[in-house]
C-alpha positions as CSV (number, residue, x, y, z in Angstrom):
1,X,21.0,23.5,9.7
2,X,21.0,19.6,10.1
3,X,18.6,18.3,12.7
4,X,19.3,15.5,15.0
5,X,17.6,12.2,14.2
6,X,13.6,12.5,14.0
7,X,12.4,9.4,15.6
8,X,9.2,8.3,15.4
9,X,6.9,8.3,18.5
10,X,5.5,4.5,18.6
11,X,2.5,3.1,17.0
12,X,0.4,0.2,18.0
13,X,-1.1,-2.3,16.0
14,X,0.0,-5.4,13.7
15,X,1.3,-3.6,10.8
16,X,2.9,-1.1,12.5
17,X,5.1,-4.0,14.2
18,X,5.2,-5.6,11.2
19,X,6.7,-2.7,9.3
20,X,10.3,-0.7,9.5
21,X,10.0,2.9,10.4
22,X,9.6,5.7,7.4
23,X,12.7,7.5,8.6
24,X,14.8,4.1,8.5
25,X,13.5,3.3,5.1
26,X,13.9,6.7,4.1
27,X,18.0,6.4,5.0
28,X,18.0,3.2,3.8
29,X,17.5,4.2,0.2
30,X,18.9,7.2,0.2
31,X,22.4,5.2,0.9
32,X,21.6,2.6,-1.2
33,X,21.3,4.7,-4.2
34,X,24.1,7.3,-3.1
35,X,26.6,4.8,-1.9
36,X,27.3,7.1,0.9
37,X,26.0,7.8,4.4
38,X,27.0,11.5,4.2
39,X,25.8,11.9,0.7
40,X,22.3,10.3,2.4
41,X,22.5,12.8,4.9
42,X,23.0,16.1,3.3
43,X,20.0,15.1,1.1
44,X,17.7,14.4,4.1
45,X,19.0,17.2,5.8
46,X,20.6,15.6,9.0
47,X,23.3,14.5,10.3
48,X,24.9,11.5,9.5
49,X,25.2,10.1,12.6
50,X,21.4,10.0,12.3
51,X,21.6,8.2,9.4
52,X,24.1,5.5,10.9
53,X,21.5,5.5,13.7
54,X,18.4,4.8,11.4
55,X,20.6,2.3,9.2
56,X,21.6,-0.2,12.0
57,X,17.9,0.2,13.6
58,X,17.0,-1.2,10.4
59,X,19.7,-4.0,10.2
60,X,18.5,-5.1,13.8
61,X,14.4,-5.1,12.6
62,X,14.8,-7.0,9.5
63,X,17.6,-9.5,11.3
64,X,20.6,-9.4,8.3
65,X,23.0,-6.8,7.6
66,X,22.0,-4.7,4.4
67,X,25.6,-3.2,3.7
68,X,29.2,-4.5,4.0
69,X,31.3,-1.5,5.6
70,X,35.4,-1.6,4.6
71,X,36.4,2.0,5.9
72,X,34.1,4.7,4.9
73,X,32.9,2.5,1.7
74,X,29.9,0.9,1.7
75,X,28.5,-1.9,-0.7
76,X,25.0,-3.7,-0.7
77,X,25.2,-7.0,0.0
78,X,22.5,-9.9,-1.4
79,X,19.8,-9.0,1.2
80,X,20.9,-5.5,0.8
81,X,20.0,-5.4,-3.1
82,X,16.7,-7.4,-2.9
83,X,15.8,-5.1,-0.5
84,X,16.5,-2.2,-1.9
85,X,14.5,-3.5,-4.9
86,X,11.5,-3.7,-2.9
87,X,11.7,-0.2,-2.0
88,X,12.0,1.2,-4.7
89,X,9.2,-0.8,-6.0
90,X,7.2,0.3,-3.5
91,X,8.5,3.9,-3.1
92,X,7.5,4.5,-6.8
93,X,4.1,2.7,-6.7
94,X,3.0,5.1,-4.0
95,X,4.2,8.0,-5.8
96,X,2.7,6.9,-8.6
97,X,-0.6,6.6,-7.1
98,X,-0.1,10.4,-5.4
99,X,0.5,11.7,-8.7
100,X,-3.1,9.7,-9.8
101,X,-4.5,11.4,-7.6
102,X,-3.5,15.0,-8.4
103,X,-6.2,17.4,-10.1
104,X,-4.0,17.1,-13.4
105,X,-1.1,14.1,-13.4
106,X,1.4,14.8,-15.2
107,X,3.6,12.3,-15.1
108,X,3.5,10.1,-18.4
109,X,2.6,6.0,-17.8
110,X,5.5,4.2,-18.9
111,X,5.3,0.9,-20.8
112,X,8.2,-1.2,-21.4
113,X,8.3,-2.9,-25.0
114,X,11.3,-4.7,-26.8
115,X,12.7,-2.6,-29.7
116,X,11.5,-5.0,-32.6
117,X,7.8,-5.0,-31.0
118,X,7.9,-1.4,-30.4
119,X,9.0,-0.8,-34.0
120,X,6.6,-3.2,-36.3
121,X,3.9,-4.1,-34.1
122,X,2.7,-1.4,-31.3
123,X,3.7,1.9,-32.8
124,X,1.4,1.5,-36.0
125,X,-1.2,1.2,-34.3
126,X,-0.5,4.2,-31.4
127,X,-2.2,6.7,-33.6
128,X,-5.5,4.9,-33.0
129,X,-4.8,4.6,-28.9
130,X,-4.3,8.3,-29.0
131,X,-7.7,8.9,-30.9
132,X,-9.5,6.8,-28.3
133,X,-7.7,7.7,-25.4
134,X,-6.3,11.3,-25.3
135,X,-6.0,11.7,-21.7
136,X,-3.7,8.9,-21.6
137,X,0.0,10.1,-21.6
138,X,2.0,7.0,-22.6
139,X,5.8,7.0,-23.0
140,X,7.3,3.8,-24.8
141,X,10.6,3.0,-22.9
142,X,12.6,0.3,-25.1
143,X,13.8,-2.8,-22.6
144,X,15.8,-5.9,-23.3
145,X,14.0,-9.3,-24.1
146,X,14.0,-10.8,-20.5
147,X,13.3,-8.1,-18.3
148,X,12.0,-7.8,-13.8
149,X,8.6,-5.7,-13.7
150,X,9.6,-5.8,-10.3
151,X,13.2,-3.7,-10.7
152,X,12.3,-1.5,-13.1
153,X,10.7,1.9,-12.8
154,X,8.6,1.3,-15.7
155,X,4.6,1.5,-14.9
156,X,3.9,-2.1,-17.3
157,X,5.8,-4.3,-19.9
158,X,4.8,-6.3,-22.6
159,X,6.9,-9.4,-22.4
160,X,6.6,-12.4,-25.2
161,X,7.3,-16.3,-24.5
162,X,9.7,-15.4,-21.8
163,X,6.4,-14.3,-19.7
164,X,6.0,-16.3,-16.1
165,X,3.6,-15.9,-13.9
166,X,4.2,-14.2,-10.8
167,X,1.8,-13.7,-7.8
168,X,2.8,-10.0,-7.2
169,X,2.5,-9.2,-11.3
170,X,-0.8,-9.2,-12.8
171,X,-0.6,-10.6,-16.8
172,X,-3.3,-10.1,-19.5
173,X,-2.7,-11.8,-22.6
174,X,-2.7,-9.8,-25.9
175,X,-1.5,-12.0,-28.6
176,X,-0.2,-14.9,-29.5
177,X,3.1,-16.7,-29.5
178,X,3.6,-17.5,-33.2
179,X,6.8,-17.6,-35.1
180,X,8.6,-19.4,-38.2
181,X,11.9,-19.0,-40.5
182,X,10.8,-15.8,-43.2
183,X,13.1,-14.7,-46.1
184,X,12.7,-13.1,-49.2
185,X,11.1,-14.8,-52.2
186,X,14.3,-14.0,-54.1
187,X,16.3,-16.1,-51.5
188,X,13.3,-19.0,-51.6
189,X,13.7,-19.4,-55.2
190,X,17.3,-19.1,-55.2
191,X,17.9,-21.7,-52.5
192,X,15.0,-23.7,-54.1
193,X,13.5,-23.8,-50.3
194,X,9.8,-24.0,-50.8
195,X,8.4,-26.8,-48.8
196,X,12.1,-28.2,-49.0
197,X,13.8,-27.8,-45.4
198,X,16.2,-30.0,-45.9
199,X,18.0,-26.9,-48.0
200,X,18.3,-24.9,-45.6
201,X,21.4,-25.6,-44.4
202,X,22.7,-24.2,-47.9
203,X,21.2,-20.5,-46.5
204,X,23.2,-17.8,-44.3
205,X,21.3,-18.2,-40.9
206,X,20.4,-14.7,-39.9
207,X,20.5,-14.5,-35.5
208,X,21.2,-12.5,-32.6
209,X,21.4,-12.9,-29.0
210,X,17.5,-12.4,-28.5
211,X,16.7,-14.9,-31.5
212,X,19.0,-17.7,-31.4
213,X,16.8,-20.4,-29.4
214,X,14.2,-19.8,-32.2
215,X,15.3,-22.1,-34.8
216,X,16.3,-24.7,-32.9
217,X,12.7,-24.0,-30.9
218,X,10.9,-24.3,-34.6
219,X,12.6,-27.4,-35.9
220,X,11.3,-29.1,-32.3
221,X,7.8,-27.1,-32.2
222,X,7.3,-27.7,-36.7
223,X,8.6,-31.6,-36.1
224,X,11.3,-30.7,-38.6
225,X,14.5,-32.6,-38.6
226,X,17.5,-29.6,-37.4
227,X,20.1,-29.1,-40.2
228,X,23.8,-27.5,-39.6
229,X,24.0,-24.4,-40.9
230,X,27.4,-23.8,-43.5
231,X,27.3,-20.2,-42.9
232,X,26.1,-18.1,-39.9
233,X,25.9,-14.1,-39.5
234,X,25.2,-12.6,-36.3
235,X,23.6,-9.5,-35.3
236,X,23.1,-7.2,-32.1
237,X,20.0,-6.9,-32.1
238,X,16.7,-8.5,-33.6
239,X,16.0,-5.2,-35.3
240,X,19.2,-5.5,-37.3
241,X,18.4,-9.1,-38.2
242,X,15.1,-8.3,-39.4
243,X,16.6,-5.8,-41.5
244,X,18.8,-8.4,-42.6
245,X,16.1,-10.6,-43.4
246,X,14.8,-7.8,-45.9
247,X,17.8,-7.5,-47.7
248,X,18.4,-10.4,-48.8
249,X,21.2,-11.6,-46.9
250,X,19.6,-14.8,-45.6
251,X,16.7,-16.9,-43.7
252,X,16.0,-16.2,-39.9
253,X,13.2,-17.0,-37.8
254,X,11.8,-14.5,-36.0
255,X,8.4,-13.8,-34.0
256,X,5.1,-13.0,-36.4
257,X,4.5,-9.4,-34.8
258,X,7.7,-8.4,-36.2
259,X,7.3,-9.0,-39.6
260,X,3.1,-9.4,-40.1
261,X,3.3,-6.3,-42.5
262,X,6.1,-7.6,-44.4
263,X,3.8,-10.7,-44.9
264,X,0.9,-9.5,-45.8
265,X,2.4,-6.9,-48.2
266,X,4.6,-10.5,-49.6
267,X,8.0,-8.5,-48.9
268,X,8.6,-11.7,-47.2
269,X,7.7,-14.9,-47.4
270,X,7.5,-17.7,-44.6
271,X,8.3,-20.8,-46.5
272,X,7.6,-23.7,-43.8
273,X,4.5,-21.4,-42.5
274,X,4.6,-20.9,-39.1
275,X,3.9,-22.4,-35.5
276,X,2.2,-21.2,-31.9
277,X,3.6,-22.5,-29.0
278,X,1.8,-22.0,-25.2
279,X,2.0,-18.9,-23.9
280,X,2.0,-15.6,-25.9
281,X,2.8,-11.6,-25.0
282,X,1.2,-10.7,-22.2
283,X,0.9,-7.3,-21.2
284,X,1.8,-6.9,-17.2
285,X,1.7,-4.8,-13.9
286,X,2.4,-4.9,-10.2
287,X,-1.1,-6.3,-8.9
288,X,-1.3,-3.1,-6.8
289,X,-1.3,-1.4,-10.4
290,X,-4.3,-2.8,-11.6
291,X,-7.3,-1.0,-11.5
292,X,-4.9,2.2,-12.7
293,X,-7.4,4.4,-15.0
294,X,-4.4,4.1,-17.6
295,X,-3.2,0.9,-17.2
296,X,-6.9,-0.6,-17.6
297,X,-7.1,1.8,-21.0
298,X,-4.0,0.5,-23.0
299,X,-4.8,-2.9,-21.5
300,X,-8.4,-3.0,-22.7
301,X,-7.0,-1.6,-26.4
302,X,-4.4,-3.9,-26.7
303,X,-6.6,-7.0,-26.1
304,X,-9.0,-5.7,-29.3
305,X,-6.0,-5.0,-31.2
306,X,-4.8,-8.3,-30.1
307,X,-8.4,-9.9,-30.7
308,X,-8.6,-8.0,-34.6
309,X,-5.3,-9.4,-35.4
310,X,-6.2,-12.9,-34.8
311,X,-9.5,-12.7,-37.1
């Protein structure tokens, strides 16, 4: 049977005022992520009057409404969303530390990784990270190039040049930011571009989305004078254009970590060499993450992965 609205006897003391009360945070989300305050209330088990209640208490203690109202519909409006953000931030950082705390966690730690790092950089090297660290359960959750820590359900991210630093995010640096045009040696000899970049405006440019600042970003960075390209295909993704790459179907420039095996092995060849800009891929959590048992393991390993890698 529903229950009437539980409100909270009051507290005392500064962050008490400071903060909303659980039960109006509680509604709050629940109707943020249901659209619906009678949806909210059948899962918390009241009535939805009480969630009304707890929803304009809310809208009065944080001074701007968090939902437009046209009939029964409701919509988040701008405070709305970035508040709802929070929430869930912090909803999920202190379930994740609950779960921490459990005699045997269960719940895997979740890492965030672009698709074309994932593939030729991090997941060679997992089998060692399990050897080292078994008790770490670590799923790898495949994001988009510019992706919010702070949105995201995802326990840490490694994000490349894109990276900013934020005071709520804590970033350790793993590698560096090096990149540079790479093609097969068939298409080198063929378009006669060894040490010759003036020619490469005679070579299919190979880009997507996620890659096509870099050449314009390497002719500035390697002081090379930019060239038109005559012919241009475009891919969905940087994992298609790598493949692309190693086909034979053109030149593109792409980060190092995506194609060091490739290079070593001389599958490819980067005919201009490559440059490092400031900055690098960093691997980052919320601050209140930090000191995480597993966060500090796969941070610690990727920094001597990072470190062998450079020697």
């Amino acid at each position: 049977m529903p229950r009437s609205a539980d409100i909270e006897p009051e507290t005392h003391g500064t962050m008490a005022q400071r903060l909303p009360s659980l039960n109006a945070l509680r509604a709050f989300e629940a109707v943020a992520r249901t659209g619906s305050v009678r949806a909210a209330a059948t899962e918390l088990n009241v009535v939805h009057g009480a969630v009304s209640q707890q929803i304009k208490v809310l809208e009065d203690q944080v001074g701007a409404p968090l939902f437009t109202r046209s009939g029964r519909k409701l919509a988040l409006t701008d405070h709305g969303k970035r508040y709802a953000d929070a929430l869930n931030s912090a909803f999920s950082i202190i379930e994740r530390a609950g779960q921490e705390l459990a005699p045997h966690p269960t719940r895997p730690f979740r890492l965030g990784v672009t698709e074309s790092m994932a593939t030729y950089w991090l997941i060679p090297r997992l089998p060692h990270f399990k050897q080292k660290h078994p008790e770490v359960a670590l799923d790898l959750v495949t994001i988009p190039l510019l992706t919010s820590l702070s949105e995201s359900d995802l326990d840490a991210v490694i994000l490349g040049a894109d990276y900013r630093p934020r005071p709520d995010i804590v970033g350790t640096k793993i590698i560096d930011d090096i990149f540079g045009p790479v093609a097969t040696f068939e298409v080198v000899k063929r378009f006669g571009l060894k040490r010759n970049p003036h020619r490469l405006a005679e070579v299919p440019l190979l880009t997507s989305a996620e890659t096509d600042r870099l050449f314009p970003d390497w002719f500035r960075e390697a002081g090379v004078e930019p060239v038109r390209f005559a012919h241009r295909l475009e891919f969905e993704r940087l994992l298609f254009v790598i493949a692309a790459v190693k086909a034979g179907l053109g030149i593109a420039v792409v980060p190092l970590p995506s194609v060091a095996p490739d290079l070593k092995d001389k599958r490819l060849v980067a005919p201009f060499g490559t440059v490092k800009r400031r900055g690098g891929y960093y691997l980052c959590c919320r601050r209140a993450d930090a000191q995480r048992a597993p966060y500090r393991a796969l941070r610690d390993w990727l920094v001597t992965e990072g470190a062998a890698d450079a020697g």
